[in-house]
N, C-alpha and C positions, 0 to 999 in steps of 0.2 A: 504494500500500500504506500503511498505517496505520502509524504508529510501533509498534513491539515491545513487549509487553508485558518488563517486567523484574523475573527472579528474581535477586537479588541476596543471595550468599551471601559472609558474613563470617566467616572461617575463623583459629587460627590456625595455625603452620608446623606442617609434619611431620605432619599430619594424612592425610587420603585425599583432600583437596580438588582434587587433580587428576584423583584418579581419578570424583570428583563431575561435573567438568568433563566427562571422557569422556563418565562417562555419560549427561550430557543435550545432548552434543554428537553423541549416536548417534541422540537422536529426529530423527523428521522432519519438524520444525517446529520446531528453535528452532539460534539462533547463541551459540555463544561466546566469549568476551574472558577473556583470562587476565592476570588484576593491572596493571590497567590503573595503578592509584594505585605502582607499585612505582620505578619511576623516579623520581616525584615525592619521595615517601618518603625514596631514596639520596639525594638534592640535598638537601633538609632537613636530613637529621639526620648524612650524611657518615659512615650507620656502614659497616663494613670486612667488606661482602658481595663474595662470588667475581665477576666479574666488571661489579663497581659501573660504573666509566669506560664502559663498552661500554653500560651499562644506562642510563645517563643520557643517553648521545648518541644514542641510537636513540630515546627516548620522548617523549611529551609530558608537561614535567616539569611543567607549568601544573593545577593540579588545578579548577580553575572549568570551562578546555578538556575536558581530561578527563572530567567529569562531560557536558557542553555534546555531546560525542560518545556518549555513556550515551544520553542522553535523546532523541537526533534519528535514534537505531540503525533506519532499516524495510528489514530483511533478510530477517527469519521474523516469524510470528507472537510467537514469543519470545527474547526475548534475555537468555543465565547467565551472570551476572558475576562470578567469583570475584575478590575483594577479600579481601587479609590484615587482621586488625585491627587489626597495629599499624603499617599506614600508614597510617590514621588519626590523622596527627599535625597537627593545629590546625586540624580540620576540623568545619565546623556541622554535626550530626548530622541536623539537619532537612533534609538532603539523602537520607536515606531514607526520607521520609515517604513518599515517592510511587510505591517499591517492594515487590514482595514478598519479604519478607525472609525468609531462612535463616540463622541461626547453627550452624555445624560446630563440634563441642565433641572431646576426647579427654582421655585419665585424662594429668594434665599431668605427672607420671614419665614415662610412655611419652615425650609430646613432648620433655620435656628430657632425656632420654636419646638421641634419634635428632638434635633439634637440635644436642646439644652436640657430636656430630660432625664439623658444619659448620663450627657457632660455637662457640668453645671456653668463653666465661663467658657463655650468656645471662643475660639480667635478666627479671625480672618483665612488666617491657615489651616485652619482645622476642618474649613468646610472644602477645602479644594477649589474654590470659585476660578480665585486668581489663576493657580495654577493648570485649571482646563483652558483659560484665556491664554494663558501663556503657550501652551504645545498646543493651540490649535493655531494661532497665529506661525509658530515653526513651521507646521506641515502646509501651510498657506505658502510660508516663505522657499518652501523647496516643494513646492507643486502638486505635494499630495493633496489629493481629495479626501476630506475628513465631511462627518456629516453629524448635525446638532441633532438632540431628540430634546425637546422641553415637555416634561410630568404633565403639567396641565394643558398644552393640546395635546398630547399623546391621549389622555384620559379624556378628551372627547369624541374622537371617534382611533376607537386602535388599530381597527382590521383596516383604515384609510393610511395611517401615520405612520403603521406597520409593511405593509403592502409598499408602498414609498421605499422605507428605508431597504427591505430586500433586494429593488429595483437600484439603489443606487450602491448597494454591495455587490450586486451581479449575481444575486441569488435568487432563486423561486420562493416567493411566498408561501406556505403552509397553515392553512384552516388550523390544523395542531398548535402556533404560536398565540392564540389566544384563548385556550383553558387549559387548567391542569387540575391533577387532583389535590383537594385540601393536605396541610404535612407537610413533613421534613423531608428532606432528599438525601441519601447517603451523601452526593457530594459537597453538604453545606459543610461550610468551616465550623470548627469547633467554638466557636464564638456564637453559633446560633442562638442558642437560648437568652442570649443578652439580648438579640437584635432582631429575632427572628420570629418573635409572637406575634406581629398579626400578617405577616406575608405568609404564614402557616395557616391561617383561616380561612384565606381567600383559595379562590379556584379558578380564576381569572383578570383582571384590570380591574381597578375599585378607586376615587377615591378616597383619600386618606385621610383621617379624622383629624387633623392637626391643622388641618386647612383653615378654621374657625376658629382655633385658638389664637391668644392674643399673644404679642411678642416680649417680653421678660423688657423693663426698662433698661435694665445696664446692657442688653446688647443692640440697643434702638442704631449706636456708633458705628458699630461691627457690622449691622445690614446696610446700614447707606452706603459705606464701602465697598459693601459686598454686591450690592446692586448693580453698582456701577459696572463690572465688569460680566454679570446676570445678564442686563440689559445689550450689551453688546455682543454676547452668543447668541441671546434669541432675535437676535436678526436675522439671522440664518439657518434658522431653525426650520424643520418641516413642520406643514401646516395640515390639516386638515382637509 
C-alpha cells in the first residue's frame, strides 16, 4: 500500500475538532490520529493541563518522531490528523508543506468561554488563534492551498460546508461524514475524559451549548485580541 495521503487539520480548543475527527473517521477510506503533537506540547511548555503526567508518559514526546510516524502512516488511503495550534511551539512550519491543510476556526468568545472552564486564565496562546493566522499566511506565502472551516457556518448547513471542503481536498464526499455512533472511539487520546463528554453524546453536528454563555470579564482583553486575527481567517472561510 502506498503511504496515506494526509488531511491535516489545525484547530484551536473547544472547537468541534473532534467531532471533525468523527466525522472523517466514519468514511471508509481514511484513519485517524488524535493530537498527536499534545504530549510533546505538555513537556515543552509544563502548562497545568488535566491529566499532563499520564499524557506525557504514554506519548511520543519527540516531535521530529512524531511527525516521522505522520509521514510513513499506509493504513487507508487517507490519513486526519487533528493537530491543536498551539502545540505548535518551536516548530518549522515547512513541515506542512506536504499536506492538505484544514484550518478549524470559531467566534473566539465562544472558545474562551467553554475553555475557561477547563483552564481558568487562558492566554492569547492558548487558544491557537494567532498561531493558525500565522501558518496559514506561510502556506499562502509559498502557494499552498490551505482551506478555512469556521464552527458556526459549518453548523448551518454541514452536508453543504462538508461536500465543499472534500471538493477542495480532491476527495469524494461521503453521506458517512455526517453521523456516527454516540461514545468513545479507541482512537481518542487518553485525555478524553477531561474533554470528551459531550462530543460522546452526540451522533452527528450539534451546536454547542456555550454559544449562550457569557464571557468571564478578565478575559473581555484576550478576545479583542483574539478577534482580530478570528476575523481575518473567516474571510476565507467556506460558506454555506
Amino acid at each position: 500500500m502506498n503511504k496515506s495521503t494526509i488531511i491535516h487539520m489545525i484547530s484551536g480548543p473547544r472547537n468541534i475538532s473532534t467531532a471533525m475527527m468523527y466525522s472523517f473517521g466514519n468514511r471508509t477510506d481514511c484513519e485517524i490520529l488524535d493530537e498527536p503533537l499534545y504530549g510533546y506540547y505538555l513537556k515543552e511548555t509544563d502548562a497545568d493541563h488535566p491529566g499532563k503526567e499520564e499524557i506525557i508518559q504514554s506519548m511520543d514526546c519527540d516531535a521530529t518522531s512524531v511527525f516521522d510516524t505522520i509521514n510513513n502512516t499506509q493504513t487507508q488511503p487517507y490519513l486526519f490528523v487533528k493537530n491543536m495550534a498551539h502545540h505548535f511551539i518551536g516548530l518549522d512550519p515547512k513541515i506542512t508543506l506536504g499536506y492538505k491543510n484544514v484550518f478549524l476556526i470559531r467566534n473566539t468568545r465562544q472558545i474562551l468561554t467553554s475553555f475557561s472552564k477547563v483552564i481558568k486564565n487562558p492566554t492569547l496562546d492558548d487558544i491557537g488563534i494567532k498561531k493558525e493566522w500565522e501558518l496559514f499566511q506561510y502556506l499562502c506565502q509559498h502557494k499552498k492551498e490551505a482551506v478555512i472551516l469556521d464552527t458556526g457556518l459549518l453548523l448551518e448547513d454541514p452536508e453543504s460546508v462538508l461536500t465543499q471542503l472534500c471538493n477542495r481536498l480532491g476527495i469524494s464526499f461521503q453521506q458517512e461524514m455526517l453521523a456516527w455512533k454516540a461514545g468513545p472511539r479507541t482512537q481518542d487520546g487518553i485525555w478524553a475524559p477531561y474533554w470528551y463528554h459531550n462530543v460522546h453524546q452526540t451522533t452527528g453536528f450539534k451546536k454547542q451549548s456555550s454559544s449562550v454563555d457569557p464571557l468571564p470579564d478578565h478575559l473581555i482583553d484576550v478576545e479583542k485580541e483574539a478577534y482580530f486575527y478570528y476575523e481575518k481567517l473567516l474571510a476565507s472561510a467556506i460558506r454555506p
